[in-house]
C-alpha positions in Angstrom: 20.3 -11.5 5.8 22.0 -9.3 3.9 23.1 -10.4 0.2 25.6 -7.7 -1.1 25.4 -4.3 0.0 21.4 -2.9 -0.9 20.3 -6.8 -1.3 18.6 -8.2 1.5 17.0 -12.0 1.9 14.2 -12.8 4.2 13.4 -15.9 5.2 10.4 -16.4 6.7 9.7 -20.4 7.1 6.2 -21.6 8.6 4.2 -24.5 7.6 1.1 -22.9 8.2 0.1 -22.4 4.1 0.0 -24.9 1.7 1.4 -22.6 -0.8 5.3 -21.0 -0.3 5.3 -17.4 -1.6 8.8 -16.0 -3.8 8.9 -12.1 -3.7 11.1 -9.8 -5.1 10.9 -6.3 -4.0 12.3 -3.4 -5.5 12.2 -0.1 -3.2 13.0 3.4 -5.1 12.7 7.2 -4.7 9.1 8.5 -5.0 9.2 10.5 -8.0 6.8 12.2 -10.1 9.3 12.0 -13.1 9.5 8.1 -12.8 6.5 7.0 -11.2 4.2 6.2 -13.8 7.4 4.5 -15.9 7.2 2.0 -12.7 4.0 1.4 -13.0 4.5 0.6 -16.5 7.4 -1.6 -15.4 5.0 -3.5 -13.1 2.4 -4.0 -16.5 5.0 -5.6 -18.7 6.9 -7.8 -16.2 3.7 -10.3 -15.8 2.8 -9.7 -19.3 5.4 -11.8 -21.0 9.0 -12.1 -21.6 11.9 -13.4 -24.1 11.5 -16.9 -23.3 7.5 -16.9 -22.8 6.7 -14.4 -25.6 2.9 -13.9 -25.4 0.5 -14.0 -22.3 -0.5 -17.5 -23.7 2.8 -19.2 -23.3 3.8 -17.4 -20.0 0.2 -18.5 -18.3 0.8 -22.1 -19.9 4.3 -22.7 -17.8 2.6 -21.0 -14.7 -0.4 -23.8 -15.1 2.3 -27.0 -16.1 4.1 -25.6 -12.5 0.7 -26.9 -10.8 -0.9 -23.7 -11.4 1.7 -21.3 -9.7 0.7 -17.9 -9.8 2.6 -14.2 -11.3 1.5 -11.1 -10.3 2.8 -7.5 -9.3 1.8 -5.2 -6.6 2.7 -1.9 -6.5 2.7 0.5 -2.8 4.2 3.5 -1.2 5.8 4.1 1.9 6.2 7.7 2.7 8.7 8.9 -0.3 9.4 5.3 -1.3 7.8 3.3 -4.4 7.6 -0.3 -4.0 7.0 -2.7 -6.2 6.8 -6.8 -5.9 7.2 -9.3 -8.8 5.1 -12.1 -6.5 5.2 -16.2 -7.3 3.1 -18.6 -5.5 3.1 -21.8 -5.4 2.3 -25.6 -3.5 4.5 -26.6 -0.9 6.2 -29.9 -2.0 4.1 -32.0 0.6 1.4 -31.1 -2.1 2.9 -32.1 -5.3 2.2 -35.6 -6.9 5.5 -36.3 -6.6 6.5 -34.2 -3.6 9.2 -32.5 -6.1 10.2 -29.0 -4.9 9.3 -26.1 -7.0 11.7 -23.9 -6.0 14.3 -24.0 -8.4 11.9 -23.6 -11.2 10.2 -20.7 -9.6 13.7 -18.9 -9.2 14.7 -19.8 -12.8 11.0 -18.2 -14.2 12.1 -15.2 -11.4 15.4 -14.7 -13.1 13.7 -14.9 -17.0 11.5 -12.0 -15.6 14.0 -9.8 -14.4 17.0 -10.5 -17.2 15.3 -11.7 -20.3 12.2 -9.4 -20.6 10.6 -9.0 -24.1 12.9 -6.0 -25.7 13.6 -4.8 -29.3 17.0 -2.4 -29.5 17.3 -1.4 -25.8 12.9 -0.7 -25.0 10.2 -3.0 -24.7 8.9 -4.6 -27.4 6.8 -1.3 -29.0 3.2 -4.0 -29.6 2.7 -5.9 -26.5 3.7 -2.2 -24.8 1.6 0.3 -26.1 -1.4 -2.8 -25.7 0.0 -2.9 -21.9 -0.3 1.1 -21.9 -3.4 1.8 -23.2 -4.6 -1.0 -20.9 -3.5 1.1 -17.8 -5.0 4.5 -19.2 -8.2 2.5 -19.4 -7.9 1.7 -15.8 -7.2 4.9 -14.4 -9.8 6.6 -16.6 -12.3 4.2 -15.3 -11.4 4.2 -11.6 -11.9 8.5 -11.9 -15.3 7.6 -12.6 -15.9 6.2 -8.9 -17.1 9.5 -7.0 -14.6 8.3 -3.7 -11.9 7.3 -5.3 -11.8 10.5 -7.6 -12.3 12.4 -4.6 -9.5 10.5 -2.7 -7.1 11.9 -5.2 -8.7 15.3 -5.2 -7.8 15.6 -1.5 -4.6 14.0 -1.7 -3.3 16.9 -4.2 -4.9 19.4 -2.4 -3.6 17.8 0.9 0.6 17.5 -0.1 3.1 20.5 -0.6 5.2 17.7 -2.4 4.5 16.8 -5.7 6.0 13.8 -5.7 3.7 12.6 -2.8 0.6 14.1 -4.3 0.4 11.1 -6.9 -0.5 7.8 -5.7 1.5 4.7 -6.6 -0.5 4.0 -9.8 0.2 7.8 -10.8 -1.9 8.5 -13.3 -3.5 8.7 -17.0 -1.9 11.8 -18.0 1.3 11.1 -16.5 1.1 7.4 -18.4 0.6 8.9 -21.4 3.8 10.7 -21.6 5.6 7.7 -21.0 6.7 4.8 -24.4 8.9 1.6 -24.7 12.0 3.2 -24.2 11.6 5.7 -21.0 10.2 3.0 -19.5 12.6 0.0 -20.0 15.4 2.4 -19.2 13.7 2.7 -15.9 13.3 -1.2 -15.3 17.3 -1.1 -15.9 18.0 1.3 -13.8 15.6 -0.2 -11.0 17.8 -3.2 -11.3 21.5 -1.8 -10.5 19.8 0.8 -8.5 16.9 -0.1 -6.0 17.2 -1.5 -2.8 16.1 -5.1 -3.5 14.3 -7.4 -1.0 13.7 -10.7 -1.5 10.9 -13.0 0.7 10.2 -16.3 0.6 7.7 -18.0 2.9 6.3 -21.2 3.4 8.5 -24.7 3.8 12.4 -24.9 2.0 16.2 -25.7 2.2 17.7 -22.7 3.5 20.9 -23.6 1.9 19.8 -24.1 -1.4 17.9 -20.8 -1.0 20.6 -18.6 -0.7 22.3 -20.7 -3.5 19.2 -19.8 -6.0 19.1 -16.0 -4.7 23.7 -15.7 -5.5 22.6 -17.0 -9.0 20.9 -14.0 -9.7 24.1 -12.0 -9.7 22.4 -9.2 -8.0 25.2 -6.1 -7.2 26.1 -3.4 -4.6 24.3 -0.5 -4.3 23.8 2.2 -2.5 20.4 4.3 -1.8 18.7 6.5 1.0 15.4 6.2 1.0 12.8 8.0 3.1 10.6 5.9 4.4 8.6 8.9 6.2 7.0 11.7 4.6 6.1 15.4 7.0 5.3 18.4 5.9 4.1 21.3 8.7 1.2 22.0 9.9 -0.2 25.4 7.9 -2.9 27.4 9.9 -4.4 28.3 6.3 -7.3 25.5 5.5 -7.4 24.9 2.0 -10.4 24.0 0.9 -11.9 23.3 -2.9 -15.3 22.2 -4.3 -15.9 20.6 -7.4 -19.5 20.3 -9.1 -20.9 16.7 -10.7 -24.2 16.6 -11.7 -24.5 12.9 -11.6 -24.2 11.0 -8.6 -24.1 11.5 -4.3 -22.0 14.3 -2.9 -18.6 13.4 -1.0 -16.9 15.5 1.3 -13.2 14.1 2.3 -11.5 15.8 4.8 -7.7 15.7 5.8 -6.2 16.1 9.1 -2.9 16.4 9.6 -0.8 14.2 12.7 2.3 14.5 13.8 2.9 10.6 14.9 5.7 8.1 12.8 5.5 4.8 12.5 6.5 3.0 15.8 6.2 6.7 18.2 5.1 6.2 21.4 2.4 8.1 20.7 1.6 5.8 17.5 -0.3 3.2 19.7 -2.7 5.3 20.8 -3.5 7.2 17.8 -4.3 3.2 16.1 -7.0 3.5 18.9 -7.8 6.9 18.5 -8.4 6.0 14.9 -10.6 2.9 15.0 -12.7 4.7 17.8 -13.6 7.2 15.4 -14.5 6.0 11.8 -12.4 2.9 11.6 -15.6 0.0 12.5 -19.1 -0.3 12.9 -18.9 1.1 15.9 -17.0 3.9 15.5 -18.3 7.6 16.5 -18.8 8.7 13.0 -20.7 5.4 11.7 -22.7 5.5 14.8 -23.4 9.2 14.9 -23.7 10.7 11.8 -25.2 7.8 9.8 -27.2 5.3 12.2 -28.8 8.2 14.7 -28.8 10.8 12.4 -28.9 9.3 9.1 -27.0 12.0 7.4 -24.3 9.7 5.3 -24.7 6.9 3.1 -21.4 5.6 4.4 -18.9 7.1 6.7 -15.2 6.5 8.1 -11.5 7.5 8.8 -8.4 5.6 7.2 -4.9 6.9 7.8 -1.4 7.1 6.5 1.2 6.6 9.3 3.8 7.4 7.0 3.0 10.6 5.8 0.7 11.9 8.5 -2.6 11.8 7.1 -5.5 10.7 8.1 -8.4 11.1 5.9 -12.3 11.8 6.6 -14.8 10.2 4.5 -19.0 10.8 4.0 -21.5 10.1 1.2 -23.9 12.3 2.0 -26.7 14.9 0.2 -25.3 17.9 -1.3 -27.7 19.9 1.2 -26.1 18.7 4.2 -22.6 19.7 3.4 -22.3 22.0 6.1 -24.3 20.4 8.8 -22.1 16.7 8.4 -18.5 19.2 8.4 -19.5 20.3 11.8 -20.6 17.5 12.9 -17.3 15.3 11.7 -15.1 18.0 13.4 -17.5 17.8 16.8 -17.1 13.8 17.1 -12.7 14.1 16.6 -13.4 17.6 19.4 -15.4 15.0 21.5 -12.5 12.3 21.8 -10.0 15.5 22.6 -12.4 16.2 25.6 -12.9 12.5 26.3 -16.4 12.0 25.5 -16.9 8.6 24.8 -17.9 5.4 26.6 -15.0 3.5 27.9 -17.2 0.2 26.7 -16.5 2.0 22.8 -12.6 2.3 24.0 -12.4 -1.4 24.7 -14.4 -2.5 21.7 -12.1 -0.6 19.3 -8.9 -2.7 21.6 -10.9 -5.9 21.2 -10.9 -4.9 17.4 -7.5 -4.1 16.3 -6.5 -7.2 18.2 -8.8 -9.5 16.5 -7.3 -7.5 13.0 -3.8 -7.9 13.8 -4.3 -11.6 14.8 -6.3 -12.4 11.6 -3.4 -10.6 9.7 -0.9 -13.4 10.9 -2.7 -16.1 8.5 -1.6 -13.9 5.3 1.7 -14.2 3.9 1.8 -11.2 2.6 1.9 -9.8 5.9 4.5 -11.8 7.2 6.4 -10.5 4.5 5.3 -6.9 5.3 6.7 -7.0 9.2 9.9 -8.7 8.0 10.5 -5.4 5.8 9.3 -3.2 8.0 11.4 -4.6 10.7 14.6 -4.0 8.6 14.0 -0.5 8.2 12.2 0.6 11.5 14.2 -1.6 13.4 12.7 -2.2 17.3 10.3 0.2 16.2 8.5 -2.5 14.7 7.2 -4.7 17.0 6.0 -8.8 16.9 2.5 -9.7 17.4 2.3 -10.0 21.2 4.5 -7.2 22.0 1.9 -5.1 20.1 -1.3 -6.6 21.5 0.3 -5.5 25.1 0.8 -2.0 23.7 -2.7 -1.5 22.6 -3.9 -3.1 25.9 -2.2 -0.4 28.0 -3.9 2.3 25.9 -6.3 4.7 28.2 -8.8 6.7 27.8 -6.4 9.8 28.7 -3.8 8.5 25.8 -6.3 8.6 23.2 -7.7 12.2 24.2 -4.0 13.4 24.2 -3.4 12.5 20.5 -6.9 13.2 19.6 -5.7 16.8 21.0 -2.6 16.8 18.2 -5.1 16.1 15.8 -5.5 19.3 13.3 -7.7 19.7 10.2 -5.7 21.1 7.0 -8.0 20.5 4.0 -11.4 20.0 2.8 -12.4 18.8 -0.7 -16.0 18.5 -1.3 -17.6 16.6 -4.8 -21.0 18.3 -5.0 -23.5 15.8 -7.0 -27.3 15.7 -7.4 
């Protein structure tokens, strides 16, 4: 339901939770410029505000509201930044006095987004620089996990974009160039600026809904966003190794895919994926760490929105070479249709049980209604998709499997 121009309201009313879930989504341009000013954004909107000026007062009204719940979440879809300000909390039925929280959970919504804690046009300079150096700490210490450091390492090396090269945290360096002001002025902008969504799930009054969401005085706007990210294929690999004393060796590989969101083609590259590192199952787990026991852990994990899907191994420094050719001989084997059609219908069996088990979380209720505004009948409901993966063959999945090309290789050499 669109709002003004830019603003859109989803409604989404089950009585499946016992908990209704308020977010507000803001959807911008993927920018290494601005990217790590929205992250800081995201850090000072839960942290406190005019009205509830220290964390201590803002989590004492969240606890007198039965214990309703703040948080942000931050994600990217292709050249898009999102982020969420997300509010949960009971259904009426589960009050003491089956009042409805609603209109207090807009009025704390509408203190977060128009009275947050400023002094002369920027954040308050303490609680942000706390919130700052908070977040450096955090992305220092995730660069000490040996994956997730090597995620990153691949995903630069991966991207001719910079802005896609950063990931929707950015990161320390790019935090640290940031202060009070560059970042308010972002949060501003964000707010005449961004596509806004707003979700709410769970058991209400429509009317009174829309009501609540017109008090916010939210305003036209107007922004093209690019929900899908492709750069071409390059017949140079582009490979880099890194040394770490400390620690197993991880080799990441990329592969490039020319499949959107919603393709024809799409359905059977979900299959194609889950059949090679996605489960338990899956030829690389089975292979190369059960039989062979040449990887402490092992698996594939893609990006339908930019057209990458990523190969993961822990594995001994010695065996570099050996596990390389082997990864590249499993994705060769589905190409050529080497594998059991009892492993085709397994990987079915389990992106069906996934997508079912994915209807009990609001949050991705929430996620088809969005995606279903921008992809349109791209997006399909749950049974519609269930019959799609169904009908997969073993012929489909050896046809994308053959569209299927590796672009980069980033190896983290340890003990």
């Amino acid at each position: 339901m669109e709002i003004v121009n830019g603003v859109d309201l989803h409604l989404i009313k089950t009585n499946q939770f016992k908990t209704n879930h308020l977010t507000f989504r803001f959807s911008g341009k993927r920018q290494k410029e601005t990217l790590a000013q929205r992250v800081l954004v995201a850090q000072m909107l839960t942290a406190a505000n005019e009205v509830y000026p220290t964390s201590r007062a803002l989590k004492e009204k969240l606890a007198s509201l039965y214990g309703a719940e703040l948080s942000t979440r931050l994600s990217t879809k292709g050249k898009v930044h999102i982020l969420d300000i997300n509010l949960s909390f009971i259904s009426s039925h589960y009050s003491f006095h089956q009042e409805s929280l609603l209109e207090e959970m807009f009025s704390l919504l509408k203190t977060i987004l128009f009275e947050p804690l400023i002094s002369v046009q920027q954040f308050q300079t303490k609680l942000f620089d706390l919130e700052k150096e908070h977040l450096i700490q955090y992305l220092e210490a995730d660069k000490e996990d040996r994956f997730y450091y090597s995620d990153l390492e691949l995903q630069q090396l991966y991207y001719l974009d910079d802005d896609v090269k950063y990931t929707k945290y950015a990161n320390s360096d790019l935090v640290k160039n940031e202060n009070s002001y560059t970042a308010y002025q972002e949060f501003q902008r964000m707010l005449k600026e961004d596509k806004i969504d707003i979700f709410l799930t769970g058991e209400y009054d429509d009317y009174l809904v829309l009501q609540l969401v017109e008090s916010l005085g939210l305003q036209s706007r107007q922004l093209d966003l690019d929900y899908v990210y492709r750069q071409p294929f390059s017949s140079v690999l582009r490979e880099k190794i890194e040394q770490k004393t400390s620690g197993q060796s991880i080799l990441q590989q990329a592969y490039h895919f020319p499949f959107r969101f919603g393709d024809n083609d799409y359905y059977a590259f979900l299959v194609f994926n889950g059949l090679l590192g996605a489960y338990p199952h899956s030829l690389l787990f089975d292979s190369i760490r059960e039989k062979m026991g040449l990887a402490y852990s092992i698996g594939s994990h893609f990006d339908s929105h930019t057209g990458l899907l990523k190969v993961y191994a822990g594995i001994d420094k010695r065996d570099r070479k050996k596990v390389l050719q082997l990864i590249n001989h499993q994705v060769k084997g589905i190409r050529f249709g080497r594998f059991h059609i009892s492993a085709l219908e397994e990987t079915k069996k389990m992106l069906i049980n996934n997508a079912r088990l994915a209807e009990d979380n609001p949050y991705n209720l929430m996620e088809l209604a969005y995606n279903k505004s921008i992809f349109g009948d791209q997006c399909l409901g749950l049974e519609e998709w269930i019959d799609r993966i169904r009908q997969i063959t073993k012929e489909d999945v050896m046809a994308v499997a053959g569209q299927v090309r590796l672009q980069s290789i980033y190896f983290l050499e340890g003990e």
